[in-house]
C-alpha positions in Angstrom: 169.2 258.0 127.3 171.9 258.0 130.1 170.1 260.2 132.0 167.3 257.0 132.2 170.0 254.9 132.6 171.3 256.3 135.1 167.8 256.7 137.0 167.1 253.3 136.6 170.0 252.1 138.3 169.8 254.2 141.2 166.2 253.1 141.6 167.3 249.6 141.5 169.6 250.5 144.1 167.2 251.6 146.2 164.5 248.7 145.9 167.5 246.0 146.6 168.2 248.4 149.8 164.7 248.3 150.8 164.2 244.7 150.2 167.1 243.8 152.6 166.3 245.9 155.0 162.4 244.6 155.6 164.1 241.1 155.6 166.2 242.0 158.5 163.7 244.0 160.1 160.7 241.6 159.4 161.6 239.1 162.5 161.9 242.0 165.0 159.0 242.3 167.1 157.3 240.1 169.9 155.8 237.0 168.9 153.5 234.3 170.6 154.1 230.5 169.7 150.6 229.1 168.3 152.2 225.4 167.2 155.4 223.5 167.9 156.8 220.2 167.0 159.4 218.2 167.6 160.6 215.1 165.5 162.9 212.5 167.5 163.7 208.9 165.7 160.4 208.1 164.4 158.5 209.9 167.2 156.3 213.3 166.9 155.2 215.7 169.5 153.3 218.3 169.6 153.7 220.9 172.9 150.4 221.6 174.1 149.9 225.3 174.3 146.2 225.0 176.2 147.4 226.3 179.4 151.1 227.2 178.3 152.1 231.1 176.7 155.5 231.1 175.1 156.4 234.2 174.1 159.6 235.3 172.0 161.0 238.6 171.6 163.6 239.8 169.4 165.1 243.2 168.5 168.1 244.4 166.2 170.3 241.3 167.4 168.9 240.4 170.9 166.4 237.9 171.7 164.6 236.5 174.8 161.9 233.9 175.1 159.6 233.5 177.8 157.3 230.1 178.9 155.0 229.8 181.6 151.7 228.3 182.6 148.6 230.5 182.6 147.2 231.0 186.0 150.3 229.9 187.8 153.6 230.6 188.5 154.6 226.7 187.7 156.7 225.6 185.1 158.7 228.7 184.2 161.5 229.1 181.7 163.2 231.6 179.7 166.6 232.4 177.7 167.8 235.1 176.0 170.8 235.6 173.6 172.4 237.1 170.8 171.2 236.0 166.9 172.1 236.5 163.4 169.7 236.6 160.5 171.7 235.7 157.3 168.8 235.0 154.9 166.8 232.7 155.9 169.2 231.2 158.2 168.5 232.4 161.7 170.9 231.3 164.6 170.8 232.1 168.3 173.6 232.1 170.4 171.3 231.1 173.9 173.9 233.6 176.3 171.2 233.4 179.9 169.7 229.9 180.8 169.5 228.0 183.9 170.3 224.3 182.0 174.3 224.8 181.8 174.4 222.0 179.1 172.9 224.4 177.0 174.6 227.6 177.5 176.1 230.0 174.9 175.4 226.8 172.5 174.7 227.9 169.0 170.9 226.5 168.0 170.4 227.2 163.8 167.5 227.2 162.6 165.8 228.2 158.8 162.9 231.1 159.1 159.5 231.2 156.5 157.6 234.3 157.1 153.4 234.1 156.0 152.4 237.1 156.8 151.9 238.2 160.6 153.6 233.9 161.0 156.9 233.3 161.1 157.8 229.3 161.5 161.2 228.5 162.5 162.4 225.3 162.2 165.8 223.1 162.6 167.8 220.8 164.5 169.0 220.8 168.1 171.4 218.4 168.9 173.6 219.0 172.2 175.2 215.4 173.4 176.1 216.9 176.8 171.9 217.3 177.4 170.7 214.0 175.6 169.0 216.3 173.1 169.2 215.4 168.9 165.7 216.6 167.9 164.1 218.4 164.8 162.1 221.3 165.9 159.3 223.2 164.2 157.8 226.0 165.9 155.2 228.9 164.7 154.6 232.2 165.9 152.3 234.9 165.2 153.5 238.3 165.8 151.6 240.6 168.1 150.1 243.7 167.5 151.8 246.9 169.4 
């Protein structure tokens, strides 16, 4: 009887370890936005995507995002930073950007993974930059 005790608990162990760790890991990985959002006072937008890749990469605690228009070299932007994943609370910590209103600002956000989707979603509200929006974006993560 102890002995299955015993057993039992260290397999418990092990499934709480591997649950935490696939949570962590889950969001690393490069990933394409597919939908974004933003909500400001009673105003919705949606970014059009058509002729725009935003892509978003993101290691152990590193991430980098990448925008530009297909089939030209206008209209090109990109940031990179340090995060935490806590949960389902993601914050990055935007270290490299050209708008200095915006640098090493903290941006939290709560993360949903469906599958191959993750949507990300919070507010972004920076006085300094005139930004106080609500932001929803999606991403499907790429195939190596």
């Amino acid at each position: 009887m102890k002995r299955g005790i015993t057993l039992f608990t260290i397999l418990l162990v092990l499934c709480n370890c591997t649950k935490k760790e696939a949570l962590e890991t889950r969001i690393e990985g490069t990933w394409k936005m597919i939908a974004a959002q933003t909500f400001e006072g009673d105003s919705i937008k949606h970014k059009d995507l058509t002729n725009t890749t935003f892509i978003k990469i993101i290691n152990k605690n590193h991430f980098a995002f990448f925008n530009q228009e297909n089939n030209s070299n206008a209209n090109f932007y990109c940031g990179a930073g340090t995060y935490t994943l806590q949960g389902k609370h993601y914050t990055e910590t935007l270290n490299f950007t050209a708008v200095e209103a915006i640098k090493n600002h903290r941006f939290s956000f709560t993360v949903e993974f469906k599958g191959d989707t993750l949507i990300q979603s919070g507010f972004e509200k920076i006085e300094e930059a005139g930004i106080n929006i609500h932001i929803t974006e999606t991403y499907i993560k790429l195939k190596k």
